[in-house]
BAFI-3210 file (N, C-alpha, C; in Angstrom, 3 decimals, decimal comma, padded with zeros to 6 digits):
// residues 190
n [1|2|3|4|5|6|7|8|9|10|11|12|13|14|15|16|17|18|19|20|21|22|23|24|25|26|27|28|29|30|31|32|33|34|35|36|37|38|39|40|41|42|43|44|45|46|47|48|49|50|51|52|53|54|55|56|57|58|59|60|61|62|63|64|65|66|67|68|69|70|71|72|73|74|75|76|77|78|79|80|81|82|83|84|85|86|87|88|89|90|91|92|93|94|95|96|97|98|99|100|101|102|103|104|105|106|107|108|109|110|111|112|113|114|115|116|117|118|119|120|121|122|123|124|125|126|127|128|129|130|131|132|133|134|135|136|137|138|139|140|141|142|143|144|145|146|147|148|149|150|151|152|153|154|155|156|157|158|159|160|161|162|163|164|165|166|167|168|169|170|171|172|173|174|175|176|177|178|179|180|181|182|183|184|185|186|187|188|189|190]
n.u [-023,561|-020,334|-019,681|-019,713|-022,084|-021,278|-022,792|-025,816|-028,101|-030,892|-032,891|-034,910|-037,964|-036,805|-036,127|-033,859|-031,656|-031,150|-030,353|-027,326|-026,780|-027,193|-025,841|-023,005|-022,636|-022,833|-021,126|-018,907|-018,750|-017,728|-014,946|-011,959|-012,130|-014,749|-018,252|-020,472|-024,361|-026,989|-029,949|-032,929|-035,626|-036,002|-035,596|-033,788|-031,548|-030,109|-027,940|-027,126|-025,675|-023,942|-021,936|-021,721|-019,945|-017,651|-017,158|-016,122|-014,149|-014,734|-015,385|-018,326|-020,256|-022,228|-025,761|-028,530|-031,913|-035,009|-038,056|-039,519|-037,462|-034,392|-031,062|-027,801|-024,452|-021,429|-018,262|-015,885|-013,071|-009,833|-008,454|-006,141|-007,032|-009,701|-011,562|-011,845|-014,814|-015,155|-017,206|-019,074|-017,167|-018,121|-021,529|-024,799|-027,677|-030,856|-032,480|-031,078|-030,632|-033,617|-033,464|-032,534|-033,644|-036,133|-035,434|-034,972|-032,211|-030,260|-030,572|-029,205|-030,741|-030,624|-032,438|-031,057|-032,947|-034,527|-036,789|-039,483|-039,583|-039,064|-041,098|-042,900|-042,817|-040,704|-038,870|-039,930|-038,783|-036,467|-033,775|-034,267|-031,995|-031,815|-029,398|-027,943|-027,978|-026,915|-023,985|-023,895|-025,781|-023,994|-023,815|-026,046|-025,578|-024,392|-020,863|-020,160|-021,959|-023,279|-024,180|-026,986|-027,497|-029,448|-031,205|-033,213|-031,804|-029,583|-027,239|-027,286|-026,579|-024,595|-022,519|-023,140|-022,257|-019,592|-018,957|-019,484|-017,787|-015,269|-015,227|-014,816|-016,987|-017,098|-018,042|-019,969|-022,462|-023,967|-027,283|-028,887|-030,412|-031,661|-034,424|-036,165|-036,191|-037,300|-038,843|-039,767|-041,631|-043,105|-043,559|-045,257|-045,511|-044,013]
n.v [015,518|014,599|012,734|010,148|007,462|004,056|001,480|000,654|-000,623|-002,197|-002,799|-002,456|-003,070|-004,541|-006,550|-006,577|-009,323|-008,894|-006,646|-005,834|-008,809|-008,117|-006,171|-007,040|-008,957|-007,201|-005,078|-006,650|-007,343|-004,916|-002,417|-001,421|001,485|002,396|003,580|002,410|002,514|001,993|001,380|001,484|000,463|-000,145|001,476|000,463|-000,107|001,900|002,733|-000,297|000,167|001,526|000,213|-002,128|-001,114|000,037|-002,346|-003,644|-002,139|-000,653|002,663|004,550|006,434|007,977|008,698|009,314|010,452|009,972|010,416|007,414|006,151|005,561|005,787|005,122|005,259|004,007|003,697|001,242|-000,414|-001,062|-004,280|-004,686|-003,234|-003,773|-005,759|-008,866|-009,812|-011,125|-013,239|-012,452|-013,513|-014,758|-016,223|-017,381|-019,826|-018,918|-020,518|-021,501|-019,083|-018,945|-021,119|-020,285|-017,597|-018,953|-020,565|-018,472|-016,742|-014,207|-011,780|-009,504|-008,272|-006,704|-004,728|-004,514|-003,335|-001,242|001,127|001,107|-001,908|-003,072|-002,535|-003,646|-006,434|-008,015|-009,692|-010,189|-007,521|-006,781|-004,176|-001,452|-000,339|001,082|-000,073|002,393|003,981|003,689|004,381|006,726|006,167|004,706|005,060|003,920|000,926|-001,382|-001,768|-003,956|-005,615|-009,022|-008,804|-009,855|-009,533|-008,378|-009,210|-008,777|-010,967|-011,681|-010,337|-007,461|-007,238|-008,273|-006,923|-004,614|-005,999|-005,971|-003,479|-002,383|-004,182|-002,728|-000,242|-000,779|-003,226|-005,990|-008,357|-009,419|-010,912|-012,240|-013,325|-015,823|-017,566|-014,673|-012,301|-013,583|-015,762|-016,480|-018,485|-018,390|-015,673|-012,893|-009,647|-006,791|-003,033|-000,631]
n.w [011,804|010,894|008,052|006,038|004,899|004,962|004,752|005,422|008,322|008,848|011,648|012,427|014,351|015,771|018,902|021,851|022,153|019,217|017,205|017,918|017,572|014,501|013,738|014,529|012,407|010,373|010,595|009,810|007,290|006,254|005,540|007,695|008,990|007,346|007,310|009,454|009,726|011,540|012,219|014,697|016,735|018,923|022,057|024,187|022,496|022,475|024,452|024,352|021,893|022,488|024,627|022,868|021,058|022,588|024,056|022,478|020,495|018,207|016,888|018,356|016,679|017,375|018,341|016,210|016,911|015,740|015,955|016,757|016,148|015,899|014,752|014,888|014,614|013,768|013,738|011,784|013,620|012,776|012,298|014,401|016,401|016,987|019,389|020,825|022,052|024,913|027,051|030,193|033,123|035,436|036,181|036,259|036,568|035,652|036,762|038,897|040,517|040,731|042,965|044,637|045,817|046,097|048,241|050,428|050,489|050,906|048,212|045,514|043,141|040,290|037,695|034,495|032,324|029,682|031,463|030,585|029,570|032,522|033,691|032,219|033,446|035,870|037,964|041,912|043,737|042,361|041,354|039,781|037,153|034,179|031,928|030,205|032,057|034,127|034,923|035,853|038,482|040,301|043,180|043,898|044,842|046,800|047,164|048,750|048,574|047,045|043,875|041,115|037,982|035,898|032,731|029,506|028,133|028,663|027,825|027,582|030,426|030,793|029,757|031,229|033,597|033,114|032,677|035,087|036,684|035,669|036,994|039,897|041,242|042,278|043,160|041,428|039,136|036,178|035,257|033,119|031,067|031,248|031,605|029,505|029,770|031,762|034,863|037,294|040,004|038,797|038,822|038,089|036,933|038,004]
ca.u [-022,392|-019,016|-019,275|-020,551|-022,388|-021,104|-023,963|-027,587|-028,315|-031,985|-032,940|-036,698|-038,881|-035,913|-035,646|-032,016|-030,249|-031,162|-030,404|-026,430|-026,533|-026,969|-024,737|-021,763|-022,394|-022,624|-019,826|-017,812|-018,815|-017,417|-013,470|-011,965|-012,630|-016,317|-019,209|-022,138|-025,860|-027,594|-031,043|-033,489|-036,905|-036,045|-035,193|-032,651|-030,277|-029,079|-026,944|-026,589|-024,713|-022,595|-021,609|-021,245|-018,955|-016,477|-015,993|-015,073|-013,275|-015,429|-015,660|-019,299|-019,865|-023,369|-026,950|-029,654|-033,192|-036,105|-039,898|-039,084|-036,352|-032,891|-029,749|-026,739|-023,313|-020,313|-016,589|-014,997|-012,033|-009,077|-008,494|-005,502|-007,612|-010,751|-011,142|-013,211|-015,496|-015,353|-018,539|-018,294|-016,970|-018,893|-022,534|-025,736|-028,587|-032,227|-033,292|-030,088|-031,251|-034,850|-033,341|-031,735|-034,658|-037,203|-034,067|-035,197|-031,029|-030,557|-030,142|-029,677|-031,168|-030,477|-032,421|-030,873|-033,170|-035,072|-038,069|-041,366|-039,421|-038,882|-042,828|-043,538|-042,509|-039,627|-038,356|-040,145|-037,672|-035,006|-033,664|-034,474|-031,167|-031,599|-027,493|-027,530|-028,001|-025,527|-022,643|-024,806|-026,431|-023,565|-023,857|-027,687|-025,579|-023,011|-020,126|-019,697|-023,390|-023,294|-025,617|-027,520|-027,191|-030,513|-031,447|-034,196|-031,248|-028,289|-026,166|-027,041|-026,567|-023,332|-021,955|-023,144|-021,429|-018,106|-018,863|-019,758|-016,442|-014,331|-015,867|-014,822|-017,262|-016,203|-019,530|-021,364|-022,698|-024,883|-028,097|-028,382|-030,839|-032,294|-036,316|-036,786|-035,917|-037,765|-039,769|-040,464|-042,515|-042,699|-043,993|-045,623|-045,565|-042,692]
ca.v [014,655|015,056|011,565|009,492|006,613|003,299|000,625|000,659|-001,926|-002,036|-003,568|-001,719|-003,703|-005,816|-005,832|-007,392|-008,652|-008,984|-005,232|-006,427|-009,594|-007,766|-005,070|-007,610|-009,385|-006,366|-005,008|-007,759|-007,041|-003,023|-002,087|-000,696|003,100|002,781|003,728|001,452|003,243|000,990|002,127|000,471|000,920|-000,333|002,283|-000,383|-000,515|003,065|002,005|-001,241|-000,186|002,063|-000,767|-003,214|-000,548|-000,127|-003,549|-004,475|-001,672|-000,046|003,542|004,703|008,208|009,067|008,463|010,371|010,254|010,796|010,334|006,276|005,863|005,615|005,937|004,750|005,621|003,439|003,588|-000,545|-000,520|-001,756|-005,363|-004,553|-002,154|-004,331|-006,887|-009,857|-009,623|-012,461|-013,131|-012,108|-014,927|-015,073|-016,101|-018,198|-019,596|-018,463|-021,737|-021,870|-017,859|-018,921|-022,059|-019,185|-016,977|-020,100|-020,650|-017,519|-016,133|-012,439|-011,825|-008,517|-007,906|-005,355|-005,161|-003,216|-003,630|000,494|001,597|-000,263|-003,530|-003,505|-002,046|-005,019|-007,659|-008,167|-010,005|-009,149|-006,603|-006,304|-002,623|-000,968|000,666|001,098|000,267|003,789|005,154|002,782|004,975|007,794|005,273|003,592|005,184|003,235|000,052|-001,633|-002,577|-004,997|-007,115|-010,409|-008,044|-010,356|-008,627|-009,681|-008,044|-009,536|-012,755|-011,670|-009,303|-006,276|-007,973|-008,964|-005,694|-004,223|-006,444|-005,560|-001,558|-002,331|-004,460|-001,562|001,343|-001,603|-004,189|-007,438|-009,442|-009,794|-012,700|-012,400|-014,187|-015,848|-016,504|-013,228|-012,656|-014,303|-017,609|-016,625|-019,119|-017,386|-015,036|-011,588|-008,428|-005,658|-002,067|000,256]
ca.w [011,911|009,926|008,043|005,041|006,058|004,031|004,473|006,186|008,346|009,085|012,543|013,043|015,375|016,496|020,086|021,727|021,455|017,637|017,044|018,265|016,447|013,096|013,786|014,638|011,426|009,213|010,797|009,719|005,697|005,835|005,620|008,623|008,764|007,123|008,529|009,628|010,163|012,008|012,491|014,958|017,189|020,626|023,417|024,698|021,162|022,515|025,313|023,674|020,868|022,616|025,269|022,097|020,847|023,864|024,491|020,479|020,525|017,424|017,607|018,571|016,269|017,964|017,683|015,827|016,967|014,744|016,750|017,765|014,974|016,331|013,942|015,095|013,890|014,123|012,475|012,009|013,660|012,414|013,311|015,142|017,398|017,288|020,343|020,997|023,137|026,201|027,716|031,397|033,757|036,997|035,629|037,109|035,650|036,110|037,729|040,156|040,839|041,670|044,003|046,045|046,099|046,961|050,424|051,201|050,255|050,465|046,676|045,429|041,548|039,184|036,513|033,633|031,207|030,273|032,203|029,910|029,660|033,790|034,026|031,692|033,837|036,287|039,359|042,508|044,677|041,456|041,343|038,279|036,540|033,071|031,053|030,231|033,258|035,167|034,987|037,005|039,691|040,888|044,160|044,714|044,553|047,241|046,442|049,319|048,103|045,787|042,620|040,373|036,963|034,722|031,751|028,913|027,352|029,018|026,947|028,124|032,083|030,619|029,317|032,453|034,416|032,121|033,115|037,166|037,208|035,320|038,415|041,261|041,836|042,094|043,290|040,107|038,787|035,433|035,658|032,297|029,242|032,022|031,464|028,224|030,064|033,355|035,108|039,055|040,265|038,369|039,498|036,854|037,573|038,760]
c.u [-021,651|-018,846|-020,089|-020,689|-022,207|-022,170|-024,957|-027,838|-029,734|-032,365|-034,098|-037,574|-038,094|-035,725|-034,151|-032,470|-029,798|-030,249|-028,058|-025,333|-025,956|-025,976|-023,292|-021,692|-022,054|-021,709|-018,545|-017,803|-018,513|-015,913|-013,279|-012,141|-013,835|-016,859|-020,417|-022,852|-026,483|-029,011|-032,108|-034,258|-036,673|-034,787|-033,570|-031,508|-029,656|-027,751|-026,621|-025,587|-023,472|-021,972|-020,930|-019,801|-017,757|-015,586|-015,718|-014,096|-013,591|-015,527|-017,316|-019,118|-021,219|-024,445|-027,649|-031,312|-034,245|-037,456|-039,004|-037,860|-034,806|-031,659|-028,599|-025,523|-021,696|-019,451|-016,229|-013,616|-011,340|-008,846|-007,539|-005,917|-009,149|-010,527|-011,956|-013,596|-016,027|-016,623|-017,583|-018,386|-017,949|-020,843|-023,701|-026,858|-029,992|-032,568|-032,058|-029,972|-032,742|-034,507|-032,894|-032,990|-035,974|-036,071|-034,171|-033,740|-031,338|-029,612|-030,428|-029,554|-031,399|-030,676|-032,026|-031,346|-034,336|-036,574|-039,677|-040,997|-039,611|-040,485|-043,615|-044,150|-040,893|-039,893|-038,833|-038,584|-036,451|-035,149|-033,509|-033,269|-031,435|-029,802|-027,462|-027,573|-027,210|-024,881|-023,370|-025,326|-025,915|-023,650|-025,075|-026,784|-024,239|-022,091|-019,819|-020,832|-022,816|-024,589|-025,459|-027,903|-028,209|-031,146|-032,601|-033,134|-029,776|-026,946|-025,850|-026,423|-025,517|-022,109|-022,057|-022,120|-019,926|-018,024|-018,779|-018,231|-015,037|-014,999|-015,553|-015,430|-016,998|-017,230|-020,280|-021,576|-024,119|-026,313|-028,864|-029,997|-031,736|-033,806|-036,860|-036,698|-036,642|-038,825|-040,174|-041,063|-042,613|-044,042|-044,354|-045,708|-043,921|-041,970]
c.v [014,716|013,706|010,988|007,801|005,453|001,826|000,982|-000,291|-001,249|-003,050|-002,628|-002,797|-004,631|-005,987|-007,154|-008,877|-008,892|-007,845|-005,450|-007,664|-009,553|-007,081|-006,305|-008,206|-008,321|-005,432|-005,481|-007,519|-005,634|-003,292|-001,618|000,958|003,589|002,913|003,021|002,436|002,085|001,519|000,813|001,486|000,737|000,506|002,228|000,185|001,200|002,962|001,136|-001,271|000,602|001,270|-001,598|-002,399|-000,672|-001,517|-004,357|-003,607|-000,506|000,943|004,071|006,220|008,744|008,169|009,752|010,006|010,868|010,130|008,700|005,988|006,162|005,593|005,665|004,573|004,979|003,492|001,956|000,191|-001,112|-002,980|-005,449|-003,966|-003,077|-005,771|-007,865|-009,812|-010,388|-012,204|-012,565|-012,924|-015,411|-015,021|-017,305|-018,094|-019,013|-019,291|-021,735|-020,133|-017,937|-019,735|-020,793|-018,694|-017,481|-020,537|-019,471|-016,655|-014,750|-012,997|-010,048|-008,290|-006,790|-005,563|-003,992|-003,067|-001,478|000,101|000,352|-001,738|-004,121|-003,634|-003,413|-006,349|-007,869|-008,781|-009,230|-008,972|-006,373|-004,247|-002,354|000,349|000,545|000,685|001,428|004,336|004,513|003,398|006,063|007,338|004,583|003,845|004,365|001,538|-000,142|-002,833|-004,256|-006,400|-007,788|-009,223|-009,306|-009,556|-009,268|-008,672|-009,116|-011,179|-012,388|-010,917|-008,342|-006,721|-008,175|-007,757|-004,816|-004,780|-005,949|-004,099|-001,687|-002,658|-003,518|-000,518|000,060|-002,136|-005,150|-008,621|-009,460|-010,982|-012,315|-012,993|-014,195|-017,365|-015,105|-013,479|-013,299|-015,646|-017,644|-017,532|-018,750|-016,885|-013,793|-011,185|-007,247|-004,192|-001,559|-000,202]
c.w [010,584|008,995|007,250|005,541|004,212|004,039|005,990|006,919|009,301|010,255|013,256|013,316|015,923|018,460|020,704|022,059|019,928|017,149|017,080|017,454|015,111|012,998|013,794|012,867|010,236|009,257|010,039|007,961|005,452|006,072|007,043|008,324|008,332|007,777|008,438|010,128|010,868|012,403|013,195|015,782|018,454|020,865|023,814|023,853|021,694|023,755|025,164|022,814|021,324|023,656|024,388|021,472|021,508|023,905|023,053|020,066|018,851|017,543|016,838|017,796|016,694|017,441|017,111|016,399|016,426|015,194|016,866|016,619|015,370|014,973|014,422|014,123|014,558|012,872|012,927|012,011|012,988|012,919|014,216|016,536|017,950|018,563|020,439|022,217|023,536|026,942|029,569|032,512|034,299|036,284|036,593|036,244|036,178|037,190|039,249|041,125|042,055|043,016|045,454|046,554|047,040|048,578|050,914|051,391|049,790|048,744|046,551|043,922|041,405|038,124|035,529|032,365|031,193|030,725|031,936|029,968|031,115|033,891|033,590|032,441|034,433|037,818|040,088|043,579|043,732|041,617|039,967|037,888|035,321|032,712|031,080|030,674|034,378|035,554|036,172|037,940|040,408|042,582|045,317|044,800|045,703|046,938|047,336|049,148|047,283|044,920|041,387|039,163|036,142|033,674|030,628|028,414|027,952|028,573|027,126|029,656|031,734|030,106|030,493|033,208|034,412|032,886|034,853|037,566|036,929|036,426|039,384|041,873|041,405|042,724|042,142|039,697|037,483|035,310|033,771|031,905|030,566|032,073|030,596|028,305|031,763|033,980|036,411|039,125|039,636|038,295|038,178|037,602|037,584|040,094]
res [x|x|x|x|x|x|x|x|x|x|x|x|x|x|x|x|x|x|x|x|x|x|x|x|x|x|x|x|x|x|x|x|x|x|x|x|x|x|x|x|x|x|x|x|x|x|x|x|x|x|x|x|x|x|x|x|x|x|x|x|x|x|x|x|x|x|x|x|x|x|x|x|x|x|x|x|x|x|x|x|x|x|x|x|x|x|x|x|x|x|x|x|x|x|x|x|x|x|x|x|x|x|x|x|x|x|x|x|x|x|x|x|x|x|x|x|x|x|x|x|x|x|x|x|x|x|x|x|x|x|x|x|x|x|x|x|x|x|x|x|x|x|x|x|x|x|x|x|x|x|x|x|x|x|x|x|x|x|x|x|x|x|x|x|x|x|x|x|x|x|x|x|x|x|x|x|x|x|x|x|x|x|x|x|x|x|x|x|x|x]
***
């Protein structure tokens, strides 16, 4: 990569939406046109940061990967170019999720959190998209369902949502703090 990197921000063992967190703040301490490194350990922070990118309007200059060591390369926009980034409207909480689920309501969950986090622990019958593989899967998904968007606190589920509703769905509904606030039934495995 063509590009001198103007501060470090260290976010190794963070998982999100810490990894996000830091980045926005240390963002905010560089000129426009510098370059932030952001270097972190979770899987996730690679579709994370280029999502967090897009919708601030930041431009994303690539990752590097070194054995679990991610690198991330962002330019600070200018503030003219930079946008704030609105949560995304249509949202529901966990508990008003499970009330559906316990009425026996078709619900249809998508979880977009990657592969080991779903394997971990997830909603039983959610559909497992990874964020970064969204853009390639939209065909497993209809557009005419209500999709329950749940991700580990809601950020990624919420940036998703942002990408599903830019490609033409218009049923989403976030499901919100996601697994790190889950109290229902969850399912381990694939």
């Amino acid at each position: 990569m063509n590009f001198s990197v103007d501060k470090v921000l260290d976010c190794k063992g963070l998982a999100c939406p810490m990894p996000i967190v830091k980045t926005k703040k240390a963002i905010e301490e560089i000129a426009p046109g510098q370059v932030l490194e952001m270097q972190a350990t979770d899987k996730g922070s690679v579709a994370d940061i280029q999502g967090w990118a897009k919708n601030t309007g930041h431009e994303y200059l690539g990752t590097v990967q070194e054995g679990d060591l991610y690198k991330h390369y962002l330019r600070k926009a200018n503030p003219q170019a930079s946008q704030e980034n609105a949560a995304f409207a249509q949202t529901i909480t966990n508990a008003e999720l499970l009330k559906k689920m316990e009425a026996q309501e078709k619900v249809v969950i998508v979880d977009v959190r990657e592969a080991d986090e779903f394997a971990s622990g997830h909603i039983p019958g959610a559909i497992a998209i990874p964020y970064g593989e969204l853009t390639g899967r939209l065909a497993e998904l209809n557009q005419d369902e209500e999709l329950y968007i749940v991700c580990r606190t809601g950020n990624r589920s919420d940036m998703a949502c942002k990408l599903l509703a830019e490609k033409g769905f218009s049923k989403l509904i976030n499901v919100l703090p996601g697994m790190s606030g889950w109290s229902g039934p969850v399912q381990s495995g694939e």
